[in-house]
N, C-alpha and C positions, 0 to 999 in steps of 0.2 A: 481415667484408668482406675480399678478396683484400688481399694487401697490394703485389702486383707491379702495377699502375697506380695506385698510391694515391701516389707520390711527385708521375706526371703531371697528376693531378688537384689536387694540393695546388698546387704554383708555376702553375699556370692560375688558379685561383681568386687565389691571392697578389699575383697581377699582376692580375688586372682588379678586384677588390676594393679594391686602395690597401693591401696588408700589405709584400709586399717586390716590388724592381724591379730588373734589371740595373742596374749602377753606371754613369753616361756612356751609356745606350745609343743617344742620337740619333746617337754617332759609333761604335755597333758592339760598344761593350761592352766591360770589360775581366777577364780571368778570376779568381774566385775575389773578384770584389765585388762588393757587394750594397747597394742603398737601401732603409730601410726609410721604406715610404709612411705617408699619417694615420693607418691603422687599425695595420698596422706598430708604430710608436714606441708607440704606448698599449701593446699588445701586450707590449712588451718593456720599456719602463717600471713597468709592472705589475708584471712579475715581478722587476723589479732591487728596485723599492719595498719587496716582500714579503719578499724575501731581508735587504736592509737592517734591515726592520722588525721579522724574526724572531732575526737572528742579530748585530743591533747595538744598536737600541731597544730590546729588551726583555730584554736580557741587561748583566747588572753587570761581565763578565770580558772583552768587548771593544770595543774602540773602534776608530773607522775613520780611515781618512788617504787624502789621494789623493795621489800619488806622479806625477812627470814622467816624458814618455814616451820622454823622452834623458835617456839620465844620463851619468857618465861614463864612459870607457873601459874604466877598470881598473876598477867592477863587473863588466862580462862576461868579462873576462879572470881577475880570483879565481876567478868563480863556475864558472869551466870552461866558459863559453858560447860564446867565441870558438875554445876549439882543439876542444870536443867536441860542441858542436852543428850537428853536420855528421850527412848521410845519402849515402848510395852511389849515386851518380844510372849512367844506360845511357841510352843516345839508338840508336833505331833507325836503321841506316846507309842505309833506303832513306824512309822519309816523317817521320825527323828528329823523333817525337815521345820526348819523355824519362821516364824513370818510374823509382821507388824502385825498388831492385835489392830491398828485403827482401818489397815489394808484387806484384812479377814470383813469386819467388819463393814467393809464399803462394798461387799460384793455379796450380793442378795442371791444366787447361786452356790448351792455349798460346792466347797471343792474337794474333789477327788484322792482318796490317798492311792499312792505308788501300789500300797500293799492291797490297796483292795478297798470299796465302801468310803463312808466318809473319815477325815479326818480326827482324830482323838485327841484335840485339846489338851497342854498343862494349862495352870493360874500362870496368869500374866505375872512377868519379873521383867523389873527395868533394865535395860542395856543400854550404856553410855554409847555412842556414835563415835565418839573419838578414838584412832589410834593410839595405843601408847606406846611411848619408850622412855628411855632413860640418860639420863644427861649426864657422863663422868664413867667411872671406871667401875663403880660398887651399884651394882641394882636393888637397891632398897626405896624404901619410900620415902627418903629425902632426896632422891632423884630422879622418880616418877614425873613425868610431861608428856607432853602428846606432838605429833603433828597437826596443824592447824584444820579445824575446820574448816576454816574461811579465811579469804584476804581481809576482810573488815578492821579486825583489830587490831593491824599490823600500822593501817593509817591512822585510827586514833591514837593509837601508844606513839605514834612518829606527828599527831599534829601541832602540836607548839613548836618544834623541830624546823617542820616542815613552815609555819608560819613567820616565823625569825629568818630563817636562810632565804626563802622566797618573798619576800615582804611582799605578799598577798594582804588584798584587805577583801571584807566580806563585800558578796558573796565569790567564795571562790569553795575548787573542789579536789580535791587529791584522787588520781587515775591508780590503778595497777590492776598487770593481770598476771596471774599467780595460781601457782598450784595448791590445790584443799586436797584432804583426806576426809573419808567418812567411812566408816567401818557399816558400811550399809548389811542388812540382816541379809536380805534378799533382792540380789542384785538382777536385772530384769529389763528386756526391751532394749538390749546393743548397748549402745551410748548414750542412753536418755539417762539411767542408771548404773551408775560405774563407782567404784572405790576413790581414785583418783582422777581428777578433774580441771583442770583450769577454770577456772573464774576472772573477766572482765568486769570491773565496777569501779565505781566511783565515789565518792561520800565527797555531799555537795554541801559545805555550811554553808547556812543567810541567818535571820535575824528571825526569832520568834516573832509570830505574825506575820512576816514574809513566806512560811513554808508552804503555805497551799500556792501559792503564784506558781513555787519553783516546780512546786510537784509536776502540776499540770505542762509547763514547761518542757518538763525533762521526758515525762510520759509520752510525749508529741515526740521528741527528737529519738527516743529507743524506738519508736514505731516505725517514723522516717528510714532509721538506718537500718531494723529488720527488711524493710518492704527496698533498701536497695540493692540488699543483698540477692534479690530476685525470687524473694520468697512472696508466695501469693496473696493479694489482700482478704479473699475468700478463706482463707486458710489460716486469719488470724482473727482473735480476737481477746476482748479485756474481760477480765476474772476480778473483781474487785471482791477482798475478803471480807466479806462480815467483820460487825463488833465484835461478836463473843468467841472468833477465831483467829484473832489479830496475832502474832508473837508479845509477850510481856513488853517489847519497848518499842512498838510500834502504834503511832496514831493514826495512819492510813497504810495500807497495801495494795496495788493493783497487780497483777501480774498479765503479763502477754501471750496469753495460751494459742499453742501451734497445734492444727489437727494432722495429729500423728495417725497411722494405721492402727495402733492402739487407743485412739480416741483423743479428745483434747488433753493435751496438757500443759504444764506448764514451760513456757521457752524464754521468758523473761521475767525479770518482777521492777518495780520499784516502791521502796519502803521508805516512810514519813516515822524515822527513828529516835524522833526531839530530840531533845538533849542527854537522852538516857546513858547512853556510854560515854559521854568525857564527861559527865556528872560522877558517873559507876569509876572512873577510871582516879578524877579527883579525892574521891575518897578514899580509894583503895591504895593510892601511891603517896596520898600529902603534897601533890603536885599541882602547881597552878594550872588547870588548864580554861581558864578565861581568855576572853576577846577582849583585846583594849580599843574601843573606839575613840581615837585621834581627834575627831570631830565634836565626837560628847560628849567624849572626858568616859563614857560608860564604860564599868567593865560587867561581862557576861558571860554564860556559857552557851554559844550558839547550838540552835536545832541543824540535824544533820536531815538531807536529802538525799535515797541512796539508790539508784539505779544500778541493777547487777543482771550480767548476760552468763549463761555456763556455756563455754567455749564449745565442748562436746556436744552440748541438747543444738547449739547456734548450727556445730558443723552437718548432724543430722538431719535437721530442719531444710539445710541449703541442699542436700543431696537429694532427699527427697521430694521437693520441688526442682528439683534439675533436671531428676530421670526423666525419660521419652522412651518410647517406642514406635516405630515409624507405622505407619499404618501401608506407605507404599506409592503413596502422592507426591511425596518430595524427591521423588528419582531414584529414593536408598530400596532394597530391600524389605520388606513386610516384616517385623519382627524385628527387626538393629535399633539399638539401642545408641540412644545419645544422650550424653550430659550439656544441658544446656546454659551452664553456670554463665554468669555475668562474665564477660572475658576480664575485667579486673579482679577477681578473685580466681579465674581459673587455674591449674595446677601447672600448664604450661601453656604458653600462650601461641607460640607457633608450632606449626610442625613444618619439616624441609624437608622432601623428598627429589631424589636424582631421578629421573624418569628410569634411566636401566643404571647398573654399578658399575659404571663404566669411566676410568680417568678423569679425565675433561668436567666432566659433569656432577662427579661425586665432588673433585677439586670445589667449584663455584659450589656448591650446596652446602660443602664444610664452610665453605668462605663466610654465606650469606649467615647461616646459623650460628659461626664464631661473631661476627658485625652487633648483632644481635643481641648474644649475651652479654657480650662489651658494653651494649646501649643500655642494660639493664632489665632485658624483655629472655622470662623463661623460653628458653628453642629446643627443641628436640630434633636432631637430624635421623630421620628414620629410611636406610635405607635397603634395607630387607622385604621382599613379598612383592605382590603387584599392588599397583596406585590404588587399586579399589580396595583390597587389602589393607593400606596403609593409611587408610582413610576413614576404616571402620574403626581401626586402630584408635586413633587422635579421634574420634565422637565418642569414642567409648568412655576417654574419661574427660572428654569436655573441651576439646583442645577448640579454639575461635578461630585461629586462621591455619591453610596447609598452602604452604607454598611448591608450586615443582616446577623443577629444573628442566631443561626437555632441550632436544636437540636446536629450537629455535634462539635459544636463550644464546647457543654460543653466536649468533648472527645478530641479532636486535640488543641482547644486553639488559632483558625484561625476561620474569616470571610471569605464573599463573597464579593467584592468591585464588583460593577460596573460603567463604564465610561459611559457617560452620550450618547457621540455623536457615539462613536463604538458599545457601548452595549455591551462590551467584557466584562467579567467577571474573578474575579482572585481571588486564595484562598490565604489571607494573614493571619500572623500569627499575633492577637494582638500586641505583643510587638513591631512588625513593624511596625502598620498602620500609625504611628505620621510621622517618615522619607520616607515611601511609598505616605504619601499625601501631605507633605510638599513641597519633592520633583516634585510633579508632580502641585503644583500650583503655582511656584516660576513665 
């Protein structure tokens, strides 16, 4: 499929579907935020779950914390956040709109002003990224703070904390996924670019000289679990940054770029951040934050390993490898659209349809979709329109299995299940459908 009107067609469908919605839009909207609607939060829950369940529950080396989304001051100010997280903003001097001087600058086409002809340029002036606000009752600048950019610091300022209560020894890693702010200039491309965000990451200590092992390690498992999310191997690739474009506290960077209909970019990273912030951090608080090895009697301050996924760039990424259009070979219509999500991340995982709305039959189809929910598997009972109807319905946002109810069913005590991407159809017997779909969405 082209992938230049694939973005237009994704945020149509995401809006009339119930996935995502302008932020405020009854009064016009505000840039760079986004609601996510019913089928939305599944959507995105799903994959926070998965991420949780892979790289926290089923792992012995890390445990998760959730960290506040103010903290205090003098974090952003060790961590270098306040004097260097700034970008070189330009405002056009005739229609006033603002843009990163390094993003002008990457795009060898000049762009266009609203008003007419090219753009007219100020001198670059720095603009901090962060939100501010204020902490207390009197807005002055002894109460100036921000909301966080990033979950990062939330774990280093909590890892002695988190080392004493957990009796972790190295290498181990602190989870959390959490909401950031960026006061982005120019917000752009849906959800790849947005104000607020959630971020999944980790920060993995080992032992200097051990961090190129873990890198590589950890670079292998975000690829693993990008590519199970059903995103395509074709469709990804490693970005490794140059020396002379690293960030100040980073010794390697790779990141996992996703080919967007805006070209590749960036959908994952991980950063080789030595021991630069709890060194940053030691200094600036007078607080120990060394490793006592037990074994060597050594103490240290371990190199951090940091794999970060952005929840929003992850959920666009999955949609836009889910989309379909039938072509007309699979028995659907030329044109119907289906989401083809992994059934464990999809938004609902059954649909239950009564053949007609009729007593008897709507009865058992509430039944089968209440069993359901109880068992812990998303059901929508959809009993509105006809079955072909109801069917484009549940492809549209992804739904794996439709169950229907049909007059047979009050005789035999068996449904019709069908699979969303085969269209195969199979007569299950009630009493099975809980281990029949359990099993097929593990």
């Amino acid at each position: 499929m082209e992938k230049s009107n694939l973005m237009e067609k994704i945020v149509s469908l995401c809006k009339r579907r119930g996935f995502v919605f302008p932020s405020s839009e009854i009064y016009g909207g505000i840039g760079g935020f986004y609601d996510f609607g019913p089928m939305g939060i599944e959507l995105k829950n799903n994959i926070k779950q998965l991420w949780w369940q892979n790289f926290v529950l089923k792992r012995d080396d890390v445990v998760g914390i959730e960290s506040s989304i103010i903290m205090n001051r003098k974090v952003w100010q060790a961590s270098g956040h306040e004097k260097g997280f700034v970008d070189e903003l330009v405002e056009c001097k005739k229609c006033h709109l603002r843009f990163r001087l390094d993003e002008i600058e990457a795009q060898n086409p000049k762009l266009k002003c609203q008003i007419g002809g090219e753009h007219e340029m100020t001198e670059p002036k720095l603009f901090n990224a962060m939100f501010k606000t204020h902490v207390g009752v009197v807005e002055d600048q002894e109460s100036l703070n921000y909301l966080r950019p990033e979950t990062a610091q939330g774990m280093f300022a909590d890892y002695k904390q988190v080392l004493e209560t957990s009796r972790m020894s190295l290498p181990f890693g602190i989870a959390q996924i959490g909401k950031s702010f960026r006061n982005e200039i120019n917000t752009k491309d849906w959800l790849f670019r947005v104000r607020e965000f959630e971020i999944a990451e980790i920060e993995y200590f080992v032992r200097a000289g051990e961090d190129e092992k873990y890198f590589d390690q950890w670079l292998a498992d975000w690829k693993d679990f990008v590519l199970g999310l059903g995103i395509k191997k074709e469709d990804i690739k490693y970005f490794e940054h140059p020396k002379e474009s690293l960030a100040h506290y980073s010794k390697r960077t790779v990141d996992i770029n996703f080919h967007y209909p805006f070209g590749w970019k960036e959908l994952t990273g991980l950063a080789n951040r030595t021991d630069f912030d709890l060194s940053s951090h030691e200094k600036a608080s007078g607080r120990d934050m060394k490793y006592f090895d037990e074994e060597s009697k050594e103490k240290f301050i371990p190199y951090v390993i940091e794999p970060t996924m952005g929840v929003e760039r992850l959920m666009l990424a999955v949609l836009l490898s889910a989309y379909s259009e039938s072509d007309g070979s699979d028995g659907r219509e030329k044109g119907e659209v289906v989401l083809k999500f992994k059934p464990k991340i999809a938004p609902i995982k059954v649909g239950v349809f009564p053949l007609v709305k009729k007593d008897k039959l709507l009865e058992v189809a509430r039944g089968i979709a209440k069993s359901l929910k109880e068992a812990g598997v998303m059901t929508f009972c959809d009993e509105a329109g006809s079955i072909g109807r109801r069917y484009r319905r549940q492809d549209e946002i992804g739904t794996p299995f439709c169950i229907t109810v049909d007059y047979d069913t009050l005789k035999d005590n068996a449904v019709t299940i069908r699979e969303r991407d085969s269209m195969k159809q199979e007569r299950v017997k009630i009493s099975e459908i809980e281990k029949y779909i359990t099993d097929k969405i593990k």
